[in-house]
N, C-alpha and C positions, 0 to 999 in steps of 0.2 A: 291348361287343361283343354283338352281338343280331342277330335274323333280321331284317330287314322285314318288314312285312305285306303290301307291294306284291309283294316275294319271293312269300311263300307264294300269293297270289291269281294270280299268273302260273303258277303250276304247274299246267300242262291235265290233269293224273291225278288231283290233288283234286279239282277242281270245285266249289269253294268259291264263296260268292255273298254279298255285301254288301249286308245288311238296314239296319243303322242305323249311323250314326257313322261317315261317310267321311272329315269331316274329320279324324277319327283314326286314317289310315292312313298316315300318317309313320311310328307308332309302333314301336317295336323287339322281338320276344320273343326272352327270356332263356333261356326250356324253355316243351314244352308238358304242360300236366298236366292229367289226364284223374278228376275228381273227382265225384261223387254225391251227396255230402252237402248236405242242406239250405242250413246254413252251413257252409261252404267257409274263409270268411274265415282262421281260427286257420291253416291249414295253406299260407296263401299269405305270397306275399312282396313280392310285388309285381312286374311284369312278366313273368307268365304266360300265356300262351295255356291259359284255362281252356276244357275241350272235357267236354260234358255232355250225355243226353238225356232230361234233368229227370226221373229215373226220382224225386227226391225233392222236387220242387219244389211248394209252395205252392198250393195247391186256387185261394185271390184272389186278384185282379188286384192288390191294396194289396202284399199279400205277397209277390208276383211283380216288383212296382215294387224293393221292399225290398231282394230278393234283388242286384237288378242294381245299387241305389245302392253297398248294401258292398261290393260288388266294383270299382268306379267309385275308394270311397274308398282302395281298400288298390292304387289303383293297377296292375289286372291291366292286360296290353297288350291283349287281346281277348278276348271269349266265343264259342267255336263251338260252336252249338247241334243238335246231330244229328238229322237229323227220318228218321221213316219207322219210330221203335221206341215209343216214350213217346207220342210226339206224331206225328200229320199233317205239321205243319207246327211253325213258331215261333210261338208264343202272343203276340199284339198285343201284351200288356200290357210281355213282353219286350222287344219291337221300339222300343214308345214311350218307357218306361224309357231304354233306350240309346243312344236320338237325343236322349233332352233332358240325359243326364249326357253327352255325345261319346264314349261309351264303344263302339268298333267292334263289331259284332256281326255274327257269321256264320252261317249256314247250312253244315250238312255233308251232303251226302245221303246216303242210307240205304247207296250199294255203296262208300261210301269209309270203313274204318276207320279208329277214332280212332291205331293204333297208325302208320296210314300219314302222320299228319299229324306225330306225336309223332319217327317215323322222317326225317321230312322236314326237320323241325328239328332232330333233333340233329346229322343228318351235315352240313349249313350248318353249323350251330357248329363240328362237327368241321374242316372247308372253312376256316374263318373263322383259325383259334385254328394251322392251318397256313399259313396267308396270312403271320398275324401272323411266325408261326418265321420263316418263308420272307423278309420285310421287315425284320426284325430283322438276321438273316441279312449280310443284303448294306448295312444301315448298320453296323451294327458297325465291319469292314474300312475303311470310312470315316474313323469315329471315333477308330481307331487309329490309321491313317494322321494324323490330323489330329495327335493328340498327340505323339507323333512330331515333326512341323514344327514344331507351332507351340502345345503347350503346355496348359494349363487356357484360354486365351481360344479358342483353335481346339477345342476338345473341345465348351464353351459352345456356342461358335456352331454346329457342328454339330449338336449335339442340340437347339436351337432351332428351327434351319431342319426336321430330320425326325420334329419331332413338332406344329411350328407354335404352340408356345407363347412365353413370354417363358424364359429361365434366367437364376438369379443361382448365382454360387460367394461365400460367402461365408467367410471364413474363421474362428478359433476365437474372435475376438472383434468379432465380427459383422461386421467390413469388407469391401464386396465389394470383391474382387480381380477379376473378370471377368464379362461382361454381355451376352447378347444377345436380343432386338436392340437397339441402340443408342437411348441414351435411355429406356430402359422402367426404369418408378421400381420401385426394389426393398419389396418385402413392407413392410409398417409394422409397429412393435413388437408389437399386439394380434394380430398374424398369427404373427409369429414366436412370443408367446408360446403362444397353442394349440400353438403344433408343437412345443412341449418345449424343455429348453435342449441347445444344442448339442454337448455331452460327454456327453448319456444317451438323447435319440431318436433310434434307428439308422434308423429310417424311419415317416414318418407321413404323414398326407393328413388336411387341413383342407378343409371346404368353408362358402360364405358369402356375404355379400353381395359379397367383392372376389373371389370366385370360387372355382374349386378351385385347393388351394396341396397340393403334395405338395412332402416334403424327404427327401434323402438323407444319411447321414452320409458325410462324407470321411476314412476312417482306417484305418491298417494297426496291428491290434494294438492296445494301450493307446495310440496316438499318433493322436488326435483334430485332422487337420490342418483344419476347417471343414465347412461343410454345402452342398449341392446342392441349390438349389429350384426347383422349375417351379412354374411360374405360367398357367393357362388359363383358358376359358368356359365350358368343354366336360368330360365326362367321359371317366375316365385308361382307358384302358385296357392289357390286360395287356404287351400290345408296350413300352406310355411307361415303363411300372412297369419293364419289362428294360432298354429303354434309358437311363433314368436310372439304374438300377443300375449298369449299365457304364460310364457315364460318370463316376460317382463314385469306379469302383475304378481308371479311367483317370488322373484327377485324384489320387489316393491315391500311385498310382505316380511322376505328374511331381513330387508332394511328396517321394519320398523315394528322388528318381532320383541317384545318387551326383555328389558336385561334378566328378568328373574326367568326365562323362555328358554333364554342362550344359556345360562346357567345350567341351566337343565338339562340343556344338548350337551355342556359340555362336560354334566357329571353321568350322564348315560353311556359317552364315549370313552371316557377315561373308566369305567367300571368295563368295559370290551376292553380295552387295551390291557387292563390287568389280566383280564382273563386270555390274554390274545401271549401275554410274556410271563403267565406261567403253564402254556401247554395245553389249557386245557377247550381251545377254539382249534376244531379240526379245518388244515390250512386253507380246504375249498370253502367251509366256509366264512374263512378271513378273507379271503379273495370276493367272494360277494359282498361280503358287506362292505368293506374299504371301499371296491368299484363301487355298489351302488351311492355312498357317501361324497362321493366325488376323490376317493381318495387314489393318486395312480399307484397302479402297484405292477405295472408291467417291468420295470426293472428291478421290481424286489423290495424291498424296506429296510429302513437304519432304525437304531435309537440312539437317541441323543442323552445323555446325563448330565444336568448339572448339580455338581457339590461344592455345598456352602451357603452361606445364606438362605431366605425364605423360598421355600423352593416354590409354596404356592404362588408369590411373586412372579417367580422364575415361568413359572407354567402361563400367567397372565402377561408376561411379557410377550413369552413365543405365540400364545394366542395372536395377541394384534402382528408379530410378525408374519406369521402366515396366513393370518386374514389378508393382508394386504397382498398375498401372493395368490389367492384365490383359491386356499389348502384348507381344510379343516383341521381343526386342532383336537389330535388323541395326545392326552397327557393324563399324568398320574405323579404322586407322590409314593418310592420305594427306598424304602429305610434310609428317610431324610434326604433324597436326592428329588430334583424334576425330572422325572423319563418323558421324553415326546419322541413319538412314532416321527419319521420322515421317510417320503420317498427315496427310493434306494440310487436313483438316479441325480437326484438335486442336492447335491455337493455344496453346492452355493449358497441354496437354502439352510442346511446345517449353520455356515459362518456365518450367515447372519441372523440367524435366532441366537448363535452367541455372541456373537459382535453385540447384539441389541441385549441381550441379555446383563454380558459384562460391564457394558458403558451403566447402563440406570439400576443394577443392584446396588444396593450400599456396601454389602458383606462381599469379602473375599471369594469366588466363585470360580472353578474348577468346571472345565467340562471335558467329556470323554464321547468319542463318535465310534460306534461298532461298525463290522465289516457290511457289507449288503449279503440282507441272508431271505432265503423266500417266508414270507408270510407266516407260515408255519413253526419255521422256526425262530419261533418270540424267545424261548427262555435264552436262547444262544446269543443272540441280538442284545438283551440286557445281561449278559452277562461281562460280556465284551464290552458294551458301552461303559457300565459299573468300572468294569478293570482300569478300563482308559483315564475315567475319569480319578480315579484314586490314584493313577499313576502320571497325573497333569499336578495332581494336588503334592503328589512324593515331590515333584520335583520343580514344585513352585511354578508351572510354564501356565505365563497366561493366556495364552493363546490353547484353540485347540485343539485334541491329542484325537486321533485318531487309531485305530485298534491294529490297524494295517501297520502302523510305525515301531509297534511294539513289539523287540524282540522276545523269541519263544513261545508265540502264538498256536504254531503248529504242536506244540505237547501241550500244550491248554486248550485248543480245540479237540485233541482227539481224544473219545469216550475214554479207551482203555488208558492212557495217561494221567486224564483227569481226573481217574476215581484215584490213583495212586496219590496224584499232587494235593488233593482234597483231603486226603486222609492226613497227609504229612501236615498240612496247612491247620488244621485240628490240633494235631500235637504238638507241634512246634512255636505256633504262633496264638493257640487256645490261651494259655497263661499270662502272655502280651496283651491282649484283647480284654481277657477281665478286669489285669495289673490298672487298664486303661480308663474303666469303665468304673470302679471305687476311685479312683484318687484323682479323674478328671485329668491326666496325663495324656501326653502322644507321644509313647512309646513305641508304637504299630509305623506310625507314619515317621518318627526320626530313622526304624530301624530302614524302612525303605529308601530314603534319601540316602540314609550313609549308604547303603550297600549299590544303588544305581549312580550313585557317584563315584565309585571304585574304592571305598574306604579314603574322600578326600576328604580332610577333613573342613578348610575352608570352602569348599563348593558345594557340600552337603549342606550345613549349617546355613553359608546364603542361602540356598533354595528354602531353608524352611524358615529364616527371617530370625535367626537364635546366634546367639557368639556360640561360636567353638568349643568354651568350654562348659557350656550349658550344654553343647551335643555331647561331649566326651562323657557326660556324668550321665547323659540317659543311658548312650549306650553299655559304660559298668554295667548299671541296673539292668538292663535287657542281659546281660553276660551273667547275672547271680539271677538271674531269672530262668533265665536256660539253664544256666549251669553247663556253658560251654564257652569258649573263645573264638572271637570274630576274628583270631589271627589266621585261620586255618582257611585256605581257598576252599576246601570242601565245605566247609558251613558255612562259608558267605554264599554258594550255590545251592543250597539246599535248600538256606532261609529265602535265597532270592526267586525260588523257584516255586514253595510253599506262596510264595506275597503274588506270584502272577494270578493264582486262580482266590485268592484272600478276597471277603467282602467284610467291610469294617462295619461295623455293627452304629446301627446310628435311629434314630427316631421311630417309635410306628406310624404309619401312613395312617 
């Protein structure tokens, strides 16, 4: 934080006048200081506005050169040279000195005291250093707001976006848990080691070839939950220095937010998400809330379904897997499955909430990945996901099924089709579904195995874990149920085509 020099030379009450070194009128002063000594140097710092009227200055031009190089080296932001007491004017040898070092150099004239320039820059900085309170201020409330929603990844991405650096959180052993903005490679070892180890520097600032790295520590008390880094080009100033404070002590708190707290966030979140997948959250403001949660939705959203087993399990499983990704978890329980929301970009993210998922359920578990649909359209999102996942489970595949893979998607996404396949799905497979639901039968799901097997009869029956002729006797029953024959290609298409947009009827949430 500093004045400009453009600043001061716009002020028509100094009257200030630029002799040399205009290209170094970007420059910033820090304070202005009003010094006499021959050399000056020892008692500078560097970006000073030194203001002088050479009452000691050097009788030769060599020595006058001299005077202005060391002040050039040590970095002052400009020299204002008083004229009308010492000197007439400014002494050439000044002038030429500080056009060939770029070093700005002014003229003050005789009716403007040095104290009015010195006054003029401190109240700017005064001006400045209230700007900062005043911006700090009103991000804050923000940032709070953010944690709140959406966690240590919303706190991140806020203090990224209002300081315009990179932020990692990384935790106590060096893993980042949250990132923004997306994709920016976190600090490398030699970086992190300048900044100390993570259980002893409470706050440091590295600068270097990979730039300025300042870190915060994250911890309440002796409990060191990780460390805060920003990452820029630019230097910190005191505003970034409070804001990453705060956001560290923000982050400190969601680490040690009581379990019955998160609980809470995460049945507030999951009652939005229901409301987000059946239609009734207009899409802008899904897109507010998600962003302000921490949640990305620049490339749109997935839902994930898993079916089978506990799916509240299932929900607390993806939970910690995306905590660990720095995501918050929207989940919900819909007739007997786990729906979680994902980023419509993080593909990766999906396999491994089921990868994590699959490995530590005990129960047989089925999941289905929808296409990436915007925000808005939630009911679409689980519907696709639901289909996937019923059609991972038809066909025994333990691995992932994703919506995209599934033939005849294009007449199950379109309106006017769907209402036709819905209605068929109604009558055709209605009688299936109750047959199901008295006698604790899987009639629904054998009929889908045989028919996406092509009528085989040993490749259906594996997929659903049954000898052959335990499939062959369901499907009889499914044929005196219809009261029709699965010899016919047209009703193995019919029924197959009824089972795309089919939801098997399973537990209330």
């Amino acid at each position: 934080m500093g004045v400009p020099l453009t600043w001061l030379l716009r002020r028509p009450e100094l009257r200030l006048k630029v002799l040399a070194g205009r290209d170094g009128l970007d420059r910033e002063v820090d304070w202005a200081h009003s010094i006499e000594l021959a050399d000056p140097v020892p008692w500078l710092g560097g970006g000073e506005l030194v203001l002088t009227t050479g009452l000691r200055l050097p009788a030769s031009a060599d020595a006058r050169k001299d005077y202005i190089r060391h002040l050039a080296k040590v970095q002052v932001a400009a020299v204002g040279f008083g004229v009308g007491l010492s000197y007439a004017r400014v002494p050439d040898a000044l002038v030429e000195a500080a056009e060939e070092a770029g070093l700005p150099l002014l003229e003050v004239p005789l009716p403007t005291p040095f104290v009015a320039v010195t006054k003029a820059v401190m109240e700017r900085l005064a001006e400045q250093q209230y700007e900062g309170v005043v911006q700090a201020s009103r991000i804050q409330p923000r940032m709070t707001r953010a944690a709140l929603h959406g966690g240590a990844q919303a706190v991140v991405r806020e203090l990224a976006v209002s300081t315009r650096a990179s932020i990692f959180f990384l935790d106590h052993d060096g893993t980042p848990r949250a990132s923004h903005p997306p994709g920016a490679s976190t600090p490398g070892p030699g970086v992190l080691a300048r900044l100390g180890p993570a259980d002893q520097a409470a706050a440091a600032v590295s600068t270097g070839s990979d730039g300025v790295v300042a870190v915060q520590q994250v911890r309440v008390g002796p409990r060191v939950h990780g460390r805060l880094i920003l990452v820029t080009d630019r230097s910190l100033t005191s505003v970034d220095h409070l804001l990453l404070g705060h956001a560290a002590s923000l982050i400190a708190l969601e680490a040690e937010k009581p379990l019955r707290l998160r609980d809470e966030q995460s049945r507030v979140n999951g009652m939005f998400l229901r409301m987000l997948l059946d239609g009734s959250v207009p899409a802008a403001a899904a897109v507010d809330h998600l962003t302000e949660a921490g949640f990305p939705v620049r490339e749109g959203v997935r839902v994930l379904a898993l079916r089978g087993g506990n799916p509240r399990r299932a929900l607390e499983l993806a939970g910690e897997e995306l905590a660990r990704r720095g995501l918050p978890l929207f989940g919900a329980v819909h007739k007997g499955c786990a729906v979680i929301l994902l980023p419509g970009g993080h593909t990766e993210t999906a396999r491994a909430v089921t990868d994590g998922a699959l490995a530590r359920l005990r129960a047989r578990t089925w999941a289905g990945l929808s296409s990436v649909q915007d925000p808005g359209n939630g009911p679409t999102a689980l519907r696709e996901a639901m289909n996937a996942a019923s059609a991972a489970q038809a066909r025994g595949c333990p691995d992932l099924v994703s919506f995209e893979s599934l033939a005849g998607q294009t007449l199950v996404t379109s309106p006017e089709t769907r209402a036709v396949l819905e209605s068929l799905a109604a009558t055709r497979l209605g009688p299936l579904a109750a047959y199901d639901v008295r006698h604790g039968t899987e009639l629904l799901a054998s009929l889908r195995a045989f028919l996406e097997h092509n009528g085989q009869w040993e490749a259906a029956s594996a997929a659903l874990g049954v000898h052959r002729h335990t499939l062959r006797s369901r499907v009889e029953r499914i044929q005196n149920l219809l009261g029709t024959h699965l010899d016919s290609a047209h009703v193995r298409a019919e029924l197959l085509l009824a089972l795309s947009v089919w939801q098997e009827p399973g537990r209330r949430d």
